[in-house]
N, CA, C and O atoms as a Maestro MAE file, in Angstrom:
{
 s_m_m2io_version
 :::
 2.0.0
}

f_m_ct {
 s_m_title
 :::
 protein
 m_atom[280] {
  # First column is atom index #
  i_m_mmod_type
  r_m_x_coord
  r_m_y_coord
  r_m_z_coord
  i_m_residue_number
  s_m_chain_name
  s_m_pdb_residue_name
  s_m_pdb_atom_name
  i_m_atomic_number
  :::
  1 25 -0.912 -6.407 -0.626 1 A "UNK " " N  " 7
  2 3 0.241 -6.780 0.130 1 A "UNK " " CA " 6
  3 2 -0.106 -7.842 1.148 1 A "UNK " " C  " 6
  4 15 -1.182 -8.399 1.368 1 A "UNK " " O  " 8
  5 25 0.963 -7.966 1.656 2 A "UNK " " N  " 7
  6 3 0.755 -9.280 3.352 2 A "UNK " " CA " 6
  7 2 0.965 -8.425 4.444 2 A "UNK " " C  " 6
  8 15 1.899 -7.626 4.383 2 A "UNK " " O  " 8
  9 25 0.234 -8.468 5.442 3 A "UNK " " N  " 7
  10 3 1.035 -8.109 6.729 3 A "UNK " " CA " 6
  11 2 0.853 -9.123 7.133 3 A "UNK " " C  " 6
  12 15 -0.071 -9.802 6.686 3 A "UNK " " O  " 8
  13 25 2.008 -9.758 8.522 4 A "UNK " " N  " 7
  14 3 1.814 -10.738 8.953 4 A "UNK " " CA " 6
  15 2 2.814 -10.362 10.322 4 A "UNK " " C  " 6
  16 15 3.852 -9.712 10.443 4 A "UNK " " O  " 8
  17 25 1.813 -11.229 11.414 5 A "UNK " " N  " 7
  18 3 2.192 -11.020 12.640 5 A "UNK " " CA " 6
  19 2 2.186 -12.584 13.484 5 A "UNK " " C  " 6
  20 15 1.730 -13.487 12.783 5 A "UNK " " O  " 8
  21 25 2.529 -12.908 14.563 6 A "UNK " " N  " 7
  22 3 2.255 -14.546 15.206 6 A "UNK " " CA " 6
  23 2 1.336 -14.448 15.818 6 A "UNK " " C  " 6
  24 15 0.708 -15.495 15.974 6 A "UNK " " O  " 8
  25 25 0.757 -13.129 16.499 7 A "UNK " " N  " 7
  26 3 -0.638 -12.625 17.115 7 A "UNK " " CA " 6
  27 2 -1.547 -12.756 16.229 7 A "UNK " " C  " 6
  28 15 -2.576 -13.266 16.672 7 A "UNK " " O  " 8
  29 25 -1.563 -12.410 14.817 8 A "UNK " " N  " 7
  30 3 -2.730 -12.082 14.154 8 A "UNK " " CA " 6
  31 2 -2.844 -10.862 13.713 8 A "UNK " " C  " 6
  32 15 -2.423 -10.030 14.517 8 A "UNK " " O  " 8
  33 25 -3.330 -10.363 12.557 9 A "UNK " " N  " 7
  34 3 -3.528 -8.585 12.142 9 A "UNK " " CA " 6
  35 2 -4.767 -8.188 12.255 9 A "UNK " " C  " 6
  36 15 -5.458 -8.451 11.271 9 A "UNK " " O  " 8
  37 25 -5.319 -7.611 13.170 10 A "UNK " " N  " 7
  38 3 -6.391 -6.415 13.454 10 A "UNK " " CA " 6
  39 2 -6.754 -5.941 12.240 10 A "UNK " " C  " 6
  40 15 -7.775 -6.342 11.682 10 A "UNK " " O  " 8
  41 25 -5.824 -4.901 11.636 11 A "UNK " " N  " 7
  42 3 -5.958 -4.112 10.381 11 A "UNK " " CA " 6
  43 2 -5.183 -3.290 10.119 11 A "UNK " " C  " 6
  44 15 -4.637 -2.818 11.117 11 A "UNK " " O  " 8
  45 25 -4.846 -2.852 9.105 12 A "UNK " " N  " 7
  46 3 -4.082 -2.660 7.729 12 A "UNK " " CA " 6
  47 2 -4.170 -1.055 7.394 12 A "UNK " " C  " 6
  48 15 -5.299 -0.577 7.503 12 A "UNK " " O  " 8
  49 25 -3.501 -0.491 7.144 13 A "UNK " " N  " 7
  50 3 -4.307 1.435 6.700 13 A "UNK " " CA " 6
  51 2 -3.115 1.429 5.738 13 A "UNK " " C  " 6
  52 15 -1.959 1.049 5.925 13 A "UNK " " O  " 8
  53 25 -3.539 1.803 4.967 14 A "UNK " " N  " 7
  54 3 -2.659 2.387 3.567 14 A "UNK " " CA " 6
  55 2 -3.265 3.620 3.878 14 A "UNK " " C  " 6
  56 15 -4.424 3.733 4.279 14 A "UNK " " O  " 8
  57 25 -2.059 5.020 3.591 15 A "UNK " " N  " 7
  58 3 -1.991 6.455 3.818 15 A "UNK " " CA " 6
  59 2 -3.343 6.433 4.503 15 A "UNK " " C  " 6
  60 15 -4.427 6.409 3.920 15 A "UNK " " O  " 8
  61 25 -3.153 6.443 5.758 16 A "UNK " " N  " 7
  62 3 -4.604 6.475 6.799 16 A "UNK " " CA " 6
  63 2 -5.812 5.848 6.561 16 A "UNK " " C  " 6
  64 15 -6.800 5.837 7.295 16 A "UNK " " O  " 8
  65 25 -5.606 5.134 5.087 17 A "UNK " " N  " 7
  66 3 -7.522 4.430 5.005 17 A "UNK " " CA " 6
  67 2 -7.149 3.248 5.371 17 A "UNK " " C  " 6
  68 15 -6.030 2.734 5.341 17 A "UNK " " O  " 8
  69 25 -8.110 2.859 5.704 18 A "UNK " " N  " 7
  70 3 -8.168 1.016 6.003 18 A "UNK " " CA " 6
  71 2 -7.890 0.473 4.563 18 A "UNK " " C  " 6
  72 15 -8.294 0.779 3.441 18 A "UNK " " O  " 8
  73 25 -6.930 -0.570 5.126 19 A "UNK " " N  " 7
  74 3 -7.257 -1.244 3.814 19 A "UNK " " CA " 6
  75 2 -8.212 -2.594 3.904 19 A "UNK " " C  " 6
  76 15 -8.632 -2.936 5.010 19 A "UNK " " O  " 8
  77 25 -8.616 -3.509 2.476 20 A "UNK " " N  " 7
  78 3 -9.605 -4.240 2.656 20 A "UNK " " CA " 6
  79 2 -8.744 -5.358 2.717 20 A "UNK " " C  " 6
  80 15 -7.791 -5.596 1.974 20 A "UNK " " O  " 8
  81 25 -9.458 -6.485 4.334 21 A "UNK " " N  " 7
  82 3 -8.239 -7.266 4.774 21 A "UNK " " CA " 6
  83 2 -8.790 -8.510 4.073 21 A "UNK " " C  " 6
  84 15 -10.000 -8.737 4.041 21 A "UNK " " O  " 8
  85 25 -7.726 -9.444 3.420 22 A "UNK " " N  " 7
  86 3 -8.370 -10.801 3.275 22 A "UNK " " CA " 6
  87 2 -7.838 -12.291 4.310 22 A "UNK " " C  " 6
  88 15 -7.405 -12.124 5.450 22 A "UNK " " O  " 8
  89 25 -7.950 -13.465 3.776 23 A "UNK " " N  " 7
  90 3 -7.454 -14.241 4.417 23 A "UNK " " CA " 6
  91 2 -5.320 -13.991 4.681 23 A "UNK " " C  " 6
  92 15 -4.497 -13.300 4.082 23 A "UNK " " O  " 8
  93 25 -5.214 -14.982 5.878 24 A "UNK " " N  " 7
  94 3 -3.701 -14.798 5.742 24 A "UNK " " CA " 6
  95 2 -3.046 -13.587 6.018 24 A "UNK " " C  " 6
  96 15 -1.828 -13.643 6.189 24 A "UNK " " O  " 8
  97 25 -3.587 -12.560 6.092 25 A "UNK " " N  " 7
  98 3 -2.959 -11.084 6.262 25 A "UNK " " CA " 6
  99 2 -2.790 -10.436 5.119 25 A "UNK " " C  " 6
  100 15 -2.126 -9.399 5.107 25 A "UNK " " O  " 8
  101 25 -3.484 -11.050 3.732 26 A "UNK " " N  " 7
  102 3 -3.205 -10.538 2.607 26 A "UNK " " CA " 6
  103 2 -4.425 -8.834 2.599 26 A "UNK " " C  " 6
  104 15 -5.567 -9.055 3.000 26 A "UNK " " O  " 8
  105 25 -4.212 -7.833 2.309 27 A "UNK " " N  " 7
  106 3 -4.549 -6.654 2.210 27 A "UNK " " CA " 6
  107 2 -4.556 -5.897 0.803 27 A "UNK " " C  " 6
  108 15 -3.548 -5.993 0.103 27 A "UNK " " O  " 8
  109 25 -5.289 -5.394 0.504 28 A "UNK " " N  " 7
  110 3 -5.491 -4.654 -0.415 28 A "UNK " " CA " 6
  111 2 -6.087 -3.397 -0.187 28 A "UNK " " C  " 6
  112 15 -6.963 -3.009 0.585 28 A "UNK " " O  " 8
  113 25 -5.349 -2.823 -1.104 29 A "UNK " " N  " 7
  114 3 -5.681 -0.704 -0.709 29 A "UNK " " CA " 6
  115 2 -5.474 -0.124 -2.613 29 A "UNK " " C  " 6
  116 15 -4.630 -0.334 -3.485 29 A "UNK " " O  " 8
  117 25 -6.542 0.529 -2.542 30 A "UNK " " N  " 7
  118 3 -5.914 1.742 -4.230 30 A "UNK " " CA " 6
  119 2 -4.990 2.706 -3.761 30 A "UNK " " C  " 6
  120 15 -5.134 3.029 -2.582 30 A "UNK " " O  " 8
  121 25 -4.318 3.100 -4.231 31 A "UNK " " N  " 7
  122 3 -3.660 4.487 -4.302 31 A "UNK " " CA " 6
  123 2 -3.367 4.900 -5.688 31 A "UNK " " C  " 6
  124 15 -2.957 4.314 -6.690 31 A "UNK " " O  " 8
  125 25 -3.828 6.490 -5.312 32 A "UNK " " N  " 7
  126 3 -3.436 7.278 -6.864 32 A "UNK " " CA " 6
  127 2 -1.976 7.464 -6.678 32 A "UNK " " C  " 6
  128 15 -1.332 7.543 -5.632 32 A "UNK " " O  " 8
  129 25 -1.672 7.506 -7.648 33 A "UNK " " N  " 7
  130 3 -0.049 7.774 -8.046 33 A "UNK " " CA " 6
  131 2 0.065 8.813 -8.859 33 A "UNK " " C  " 6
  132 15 -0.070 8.710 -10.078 33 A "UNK " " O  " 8
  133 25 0.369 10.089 -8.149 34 A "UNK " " N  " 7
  134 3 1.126 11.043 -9.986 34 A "UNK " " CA " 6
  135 2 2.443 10.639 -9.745 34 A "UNK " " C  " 6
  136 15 3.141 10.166 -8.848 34 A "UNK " " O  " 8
  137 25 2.518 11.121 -11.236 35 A "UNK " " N  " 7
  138 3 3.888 11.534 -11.989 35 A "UNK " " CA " 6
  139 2 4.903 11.680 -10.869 35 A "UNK " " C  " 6
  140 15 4.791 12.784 -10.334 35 A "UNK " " O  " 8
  141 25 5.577 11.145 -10.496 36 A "UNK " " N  " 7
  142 3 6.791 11.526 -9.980 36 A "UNK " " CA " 6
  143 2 6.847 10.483 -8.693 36 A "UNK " " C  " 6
  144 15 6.223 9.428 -8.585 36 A "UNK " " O  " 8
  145 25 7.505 10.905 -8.021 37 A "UNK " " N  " 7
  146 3 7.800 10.721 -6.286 37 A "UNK " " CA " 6
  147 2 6.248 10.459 -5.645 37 A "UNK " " C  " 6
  148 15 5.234 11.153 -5.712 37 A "UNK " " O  " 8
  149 25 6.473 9.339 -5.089 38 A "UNK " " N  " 7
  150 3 5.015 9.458 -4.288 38 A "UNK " " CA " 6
  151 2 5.522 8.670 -3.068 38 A "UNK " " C  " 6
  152 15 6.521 7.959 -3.179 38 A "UNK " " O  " 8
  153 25 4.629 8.817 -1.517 39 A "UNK " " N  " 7
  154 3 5.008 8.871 -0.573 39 A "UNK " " CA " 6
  155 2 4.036 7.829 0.013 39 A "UNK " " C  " 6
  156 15 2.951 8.379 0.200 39 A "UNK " " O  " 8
  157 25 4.013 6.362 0.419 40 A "UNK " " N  " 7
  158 3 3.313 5.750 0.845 40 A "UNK " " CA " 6
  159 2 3.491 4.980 2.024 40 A "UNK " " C  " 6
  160 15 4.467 4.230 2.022 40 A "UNK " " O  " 8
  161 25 2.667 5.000 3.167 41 A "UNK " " N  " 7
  162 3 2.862 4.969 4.592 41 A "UNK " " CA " 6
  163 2 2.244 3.655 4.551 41 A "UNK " " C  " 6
  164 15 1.157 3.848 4.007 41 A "UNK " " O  " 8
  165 25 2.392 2.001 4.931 42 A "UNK " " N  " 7
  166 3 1.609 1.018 5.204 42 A "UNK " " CA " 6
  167 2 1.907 0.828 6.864 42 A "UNK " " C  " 6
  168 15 3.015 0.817 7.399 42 A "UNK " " O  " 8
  169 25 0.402 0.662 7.606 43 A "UNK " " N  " 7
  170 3 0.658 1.015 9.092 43 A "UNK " " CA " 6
  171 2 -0.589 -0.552 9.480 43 A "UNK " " C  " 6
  172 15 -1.808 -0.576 9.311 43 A "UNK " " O  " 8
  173 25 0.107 -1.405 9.891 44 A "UNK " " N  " 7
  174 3 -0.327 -2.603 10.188 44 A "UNK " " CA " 6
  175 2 -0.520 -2.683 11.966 44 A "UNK " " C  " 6
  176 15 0.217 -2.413 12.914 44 A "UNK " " O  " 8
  177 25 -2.219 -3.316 11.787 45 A "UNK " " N  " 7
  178 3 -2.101 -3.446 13.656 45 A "UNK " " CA " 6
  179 2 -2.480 -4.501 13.749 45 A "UNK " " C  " 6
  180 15 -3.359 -4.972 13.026 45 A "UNK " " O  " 8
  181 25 -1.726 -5.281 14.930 46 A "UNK " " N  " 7
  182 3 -2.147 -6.585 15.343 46 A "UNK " " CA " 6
  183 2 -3.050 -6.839 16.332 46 A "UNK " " C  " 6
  184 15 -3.532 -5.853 16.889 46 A "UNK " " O  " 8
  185 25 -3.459 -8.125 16.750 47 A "UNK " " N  " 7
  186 3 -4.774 -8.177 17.610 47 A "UNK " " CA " 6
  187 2 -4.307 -7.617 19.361 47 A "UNK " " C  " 6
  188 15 -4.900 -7.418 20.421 47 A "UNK " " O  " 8
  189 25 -3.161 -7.550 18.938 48 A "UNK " " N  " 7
  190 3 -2.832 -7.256 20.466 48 A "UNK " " CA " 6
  191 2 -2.802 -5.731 20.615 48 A "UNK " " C  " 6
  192 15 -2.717 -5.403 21.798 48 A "UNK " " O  " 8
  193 25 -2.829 -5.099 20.084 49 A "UNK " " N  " 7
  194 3 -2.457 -3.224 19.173 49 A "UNK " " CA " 6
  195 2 -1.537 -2.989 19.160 49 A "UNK " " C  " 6
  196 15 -1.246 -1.840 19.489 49 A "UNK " " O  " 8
  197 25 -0.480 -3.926 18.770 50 A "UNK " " N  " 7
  198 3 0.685 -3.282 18.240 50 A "UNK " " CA " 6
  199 2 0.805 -3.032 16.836 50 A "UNK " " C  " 6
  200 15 0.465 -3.841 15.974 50 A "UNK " " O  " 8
  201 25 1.295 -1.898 16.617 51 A "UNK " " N  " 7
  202 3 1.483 -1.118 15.374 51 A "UNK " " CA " 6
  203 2 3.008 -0.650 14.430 51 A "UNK " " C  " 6
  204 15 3.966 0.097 14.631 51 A "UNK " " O  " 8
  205 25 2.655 -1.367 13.582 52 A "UNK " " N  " 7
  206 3 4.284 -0.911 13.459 52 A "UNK " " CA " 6
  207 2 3.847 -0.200 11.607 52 A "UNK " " C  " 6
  208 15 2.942 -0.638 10.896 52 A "UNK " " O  " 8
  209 25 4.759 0.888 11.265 53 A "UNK " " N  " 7
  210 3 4.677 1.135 9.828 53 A "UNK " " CA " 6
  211 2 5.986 1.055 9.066 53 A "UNK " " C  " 6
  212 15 7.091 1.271 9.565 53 A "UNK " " O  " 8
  213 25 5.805 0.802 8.104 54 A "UNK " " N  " 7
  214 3 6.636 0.951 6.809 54 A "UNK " " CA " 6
  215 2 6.397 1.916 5.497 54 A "UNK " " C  " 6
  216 15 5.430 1.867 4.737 54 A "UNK " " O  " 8
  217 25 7.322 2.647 5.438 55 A "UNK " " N  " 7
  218 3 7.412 3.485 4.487 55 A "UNK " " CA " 6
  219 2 8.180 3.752 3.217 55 A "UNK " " C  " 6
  220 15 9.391 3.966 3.282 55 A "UNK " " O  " 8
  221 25 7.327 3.750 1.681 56 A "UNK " " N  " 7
  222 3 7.858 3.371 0.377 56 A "UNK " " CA " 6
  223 2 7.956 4.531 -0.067 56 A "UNK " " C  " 6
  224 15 7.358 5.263 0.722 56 A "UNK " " O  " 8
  225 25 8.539 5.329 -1.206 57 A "UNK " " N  " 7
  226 3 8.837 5.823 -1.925 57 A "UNK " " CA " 6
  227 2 8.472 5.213 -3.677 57 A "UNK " " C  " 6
  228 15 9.398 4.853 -4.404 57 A "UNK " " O  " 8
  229 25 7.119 5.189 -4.108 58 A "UNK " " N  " 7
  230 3 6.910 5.040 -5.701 58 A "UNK " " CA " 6
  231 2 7.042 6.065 -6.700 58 A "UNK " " C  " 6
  232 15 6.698 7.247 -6.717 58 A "UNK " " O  " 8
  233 25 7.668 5.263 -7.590 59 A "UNK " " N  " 7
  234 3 8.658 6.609 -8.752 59 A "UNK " " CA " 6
  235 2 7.339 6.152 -9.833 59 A "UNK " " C  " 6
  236 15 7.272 5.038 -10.354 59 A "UNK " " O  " 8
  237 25 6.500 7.068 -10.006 60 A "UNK " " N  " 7
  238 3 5.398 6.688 -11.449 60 A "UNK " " CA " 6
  239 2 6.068 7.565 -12.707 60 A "UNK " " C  " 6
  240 15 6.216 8.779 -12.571 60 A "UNK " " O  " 8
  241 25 6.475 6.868 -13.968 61 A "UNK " " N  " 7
  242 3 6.948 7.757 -14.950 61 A "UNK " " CA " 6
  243 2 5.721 8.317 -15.986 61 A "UNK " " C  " 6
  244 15 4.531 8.004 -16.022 61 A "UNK " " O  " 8
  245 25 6.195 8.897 -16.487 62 A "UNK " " N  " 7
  246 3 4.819 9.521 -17.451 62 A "UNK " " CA " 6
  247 2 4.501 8.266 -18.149 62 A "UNK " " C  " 6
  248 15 5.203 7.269 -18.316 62 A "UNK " " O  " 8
  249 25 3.446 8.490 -18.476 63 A "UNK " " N  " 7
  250 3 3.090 7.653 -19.534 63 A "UNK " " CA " 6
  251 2 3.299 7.277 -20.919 63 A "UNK " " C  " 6
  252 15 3.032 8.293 -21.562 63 A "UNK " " O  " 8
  253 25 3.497 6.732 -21.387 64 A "UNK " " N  " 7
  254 3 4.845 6.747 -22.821 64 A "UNK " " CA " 6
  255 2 3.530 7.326 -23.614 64 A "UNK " " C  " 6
  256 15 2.323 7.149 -23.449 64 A "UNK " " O  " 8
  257 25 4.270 8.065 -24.511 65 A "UNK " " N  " 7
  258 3 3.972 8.736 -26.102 65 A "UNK " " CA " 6
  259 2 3.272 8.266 -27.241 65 A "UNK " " C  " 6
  260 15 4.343 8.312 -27.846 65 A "UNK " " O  " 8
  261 25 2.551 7.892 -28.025 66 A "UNK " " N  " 7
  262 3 3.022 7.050 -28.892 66 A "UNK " " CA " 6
  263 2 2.510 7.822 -30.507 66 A "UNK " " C  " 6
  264 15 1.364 8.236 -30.685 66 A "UNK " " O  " 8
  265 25 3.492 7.887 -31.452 67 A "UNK " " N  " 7
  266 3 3.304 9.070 -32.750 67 A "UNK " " CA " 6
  267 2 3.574 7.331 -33.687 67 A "UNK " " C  " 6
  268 15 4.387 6.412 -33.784 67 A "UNK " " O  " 8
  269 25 2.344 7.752 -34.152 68 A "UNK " " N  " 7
  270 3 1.875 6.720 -35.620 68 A "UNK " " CA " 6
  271 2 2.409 7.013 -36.773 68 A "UNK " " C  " 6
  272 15 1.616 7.826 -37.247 68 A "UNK " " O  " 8
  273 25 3.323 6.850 -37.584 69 A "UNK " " N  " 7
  274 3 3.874 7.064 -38.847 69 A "UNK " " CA " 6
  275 2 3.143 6.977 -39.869 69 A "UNK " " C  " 6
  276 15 3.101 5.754 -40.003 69 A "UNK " " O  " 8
  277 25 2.633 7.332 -40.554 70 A "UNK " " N  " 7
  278 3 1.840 6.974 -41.916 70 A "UNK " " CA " 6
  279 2 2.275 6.901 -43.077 70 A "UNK " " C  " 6
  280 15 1.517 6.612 -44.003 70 A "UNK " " O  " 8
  :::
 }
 m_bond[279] {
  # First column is bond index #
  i_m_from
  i_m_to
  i_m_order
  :::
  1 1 2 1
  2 2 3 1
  3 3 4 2
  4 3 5 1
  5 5 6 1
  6 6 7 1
  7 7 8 2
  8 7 9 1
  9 9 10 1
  10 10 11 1
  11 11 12 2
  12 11 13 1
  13 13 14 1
  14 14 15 1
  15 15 16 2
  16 15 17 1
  17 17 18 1
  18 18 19 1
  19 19 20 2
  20 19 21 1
  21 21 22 1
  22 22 23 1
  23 23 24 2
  24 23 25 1
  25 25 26 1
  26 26 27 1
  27 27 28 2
  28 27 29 1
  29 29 30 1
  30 30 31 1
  31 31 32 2
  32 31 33 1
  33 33 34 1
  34 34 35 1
  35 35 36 2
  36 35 37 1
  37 37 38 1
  38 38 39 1
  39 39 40 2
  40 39 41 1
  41 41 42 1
  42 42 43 1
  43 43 44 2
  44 43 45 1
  45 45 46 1
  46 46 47 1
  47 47 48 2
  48 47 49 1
  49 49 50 1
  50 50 51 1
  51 51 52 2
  52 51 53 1
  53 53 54 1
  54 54 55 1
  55 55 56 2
  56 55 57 1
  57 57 58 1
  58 58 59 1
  59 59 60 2
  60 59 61 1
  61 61 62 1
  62 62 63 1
  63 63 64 2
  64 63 65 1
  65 65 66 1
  66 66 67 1
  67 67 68 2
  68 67 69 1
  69 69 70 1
  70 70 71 1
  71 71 72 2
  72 71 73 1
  73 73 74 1
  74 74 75 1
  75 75 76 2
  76 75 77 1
  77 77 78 1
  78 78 79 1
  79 79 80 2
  80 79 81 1
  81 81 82 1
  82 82 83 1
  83 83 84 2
  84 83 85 1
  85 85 86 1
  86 86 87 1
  87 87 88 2
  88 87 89 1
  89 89 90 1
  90 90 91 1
  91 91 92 2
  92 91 93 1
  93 93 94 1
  94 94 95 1
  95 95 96 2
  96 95 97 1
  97 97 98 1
  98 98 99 1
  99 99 100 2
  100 99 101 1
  101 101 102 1
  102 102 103 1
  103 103 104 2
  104 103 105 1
  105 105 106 1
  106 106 107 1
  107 107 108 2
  108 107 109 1
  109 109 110 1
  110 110 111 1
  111 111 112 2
  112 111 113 1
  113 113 114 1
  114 114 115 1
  115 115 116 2
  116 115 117 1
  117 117 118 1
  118 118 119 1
  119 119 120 2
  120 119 121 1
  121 121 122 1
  122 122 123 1
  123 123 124 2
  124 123 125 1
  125 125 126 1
  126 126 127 1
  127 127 128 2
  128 127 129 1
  129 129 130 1
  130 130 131 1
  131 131 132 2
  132 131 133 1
  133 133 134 1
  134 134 135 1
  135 135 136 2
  136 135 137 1
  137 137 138 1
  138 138 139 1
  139 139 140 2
  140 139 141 1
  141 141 142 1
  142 142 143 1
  143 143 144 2
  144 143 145 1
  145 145 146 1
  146 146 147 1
  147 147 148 2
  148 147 149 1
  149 149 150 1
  150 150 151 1
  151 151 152 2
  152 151 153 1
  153 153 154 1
  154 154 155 1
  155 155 156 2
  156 155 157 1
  157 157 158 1
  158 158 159 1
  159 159 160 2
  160 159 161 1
  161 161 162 1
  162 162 163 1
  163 163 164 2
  164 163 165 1
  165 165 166 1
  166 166 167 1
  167 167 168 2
  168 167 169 1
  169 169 170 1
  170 170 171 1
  171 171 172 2
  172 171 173 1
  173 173 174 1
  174 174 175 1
  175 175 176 2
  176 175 177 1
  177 177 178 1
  178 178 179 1
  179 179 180 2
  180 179 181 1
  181 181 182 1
  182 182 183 1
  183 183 184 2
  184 183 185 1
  185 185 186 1
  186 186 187 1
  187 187 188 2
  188 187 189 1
  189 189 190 1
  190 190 191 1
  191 191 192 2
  192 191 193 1
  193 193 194 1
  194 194 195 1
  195 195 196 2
  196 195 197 1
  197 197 198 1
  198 198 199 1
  199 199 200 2
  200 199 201 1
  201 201 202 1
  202 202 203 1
  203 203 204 2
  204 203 205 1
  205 205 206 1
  206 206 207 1
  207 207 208 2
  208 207 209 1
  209 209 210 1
  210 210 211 1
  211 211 212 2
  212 211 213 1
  213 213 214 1
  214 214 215 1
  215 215 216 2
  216 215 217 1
  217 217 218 1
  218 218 219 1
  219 219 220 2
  220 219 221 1
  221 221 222 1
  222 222 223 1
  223 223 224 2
  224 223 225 1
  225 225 226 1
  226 226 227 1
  227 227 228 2
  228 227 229 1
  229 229 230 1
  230 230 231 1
  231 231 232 2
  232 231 233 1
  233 233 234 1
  234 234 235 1
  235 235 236 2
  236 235 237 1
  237 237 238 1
  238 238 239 1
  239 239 240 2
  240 239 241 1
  241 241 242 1
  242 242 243 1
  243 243 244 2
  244 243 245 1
  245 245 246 1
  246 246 247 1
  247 247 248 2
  248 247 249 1
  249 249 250 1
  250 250 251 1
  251 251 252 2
  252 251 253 1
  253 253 254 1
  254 254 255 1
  255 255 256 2
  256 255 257 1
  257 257 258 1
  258 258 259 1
  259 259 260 2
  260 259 261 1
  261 261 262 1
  262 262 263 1
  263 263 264 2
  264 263 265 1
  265 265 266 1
  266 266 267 1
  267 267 268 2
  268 267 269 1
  269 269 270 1
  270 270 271 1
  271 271 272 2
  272 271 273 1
  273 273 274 1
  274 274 275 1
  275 275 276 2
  276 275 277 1
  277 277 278 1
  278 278 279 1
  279 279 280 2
  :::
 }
}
């Protein structure tokens, strides 16, 4: 993702871990995803410590099936 601030971004936490910051405010974090509803908190701090979060909701569907005909 981006966080982006006019101060500058400190750092980044996806569901409480740091995430790994690159140039620009661009950020990167893994998260596991099951099946269903998943609950993801992105909590961005700037050089000044202000903190602000945003919160997603990811729908992961099963993984498709697949039956070979012969």
């Amino acid at each position: 993702g981006i966080a982006w601030n006019e101060a500058g971004i400190f750092e980044v936490f996806v569901n409480g871990r740091e995430a790994a910051m690159g140039a620009n405010g661009e950020f990167l974090a893994e998260v596991k995803l099951a099946v269903g509803e998943n609950k993801v908190v992105v909590r961005a701090v700037d050089k000044q410590e202000n903190a602000t979060e945003r919160h997603f909701t990811i729908v992961r569907e099963p993984d498709a099936s697949f039956i070979r005909k012969e």
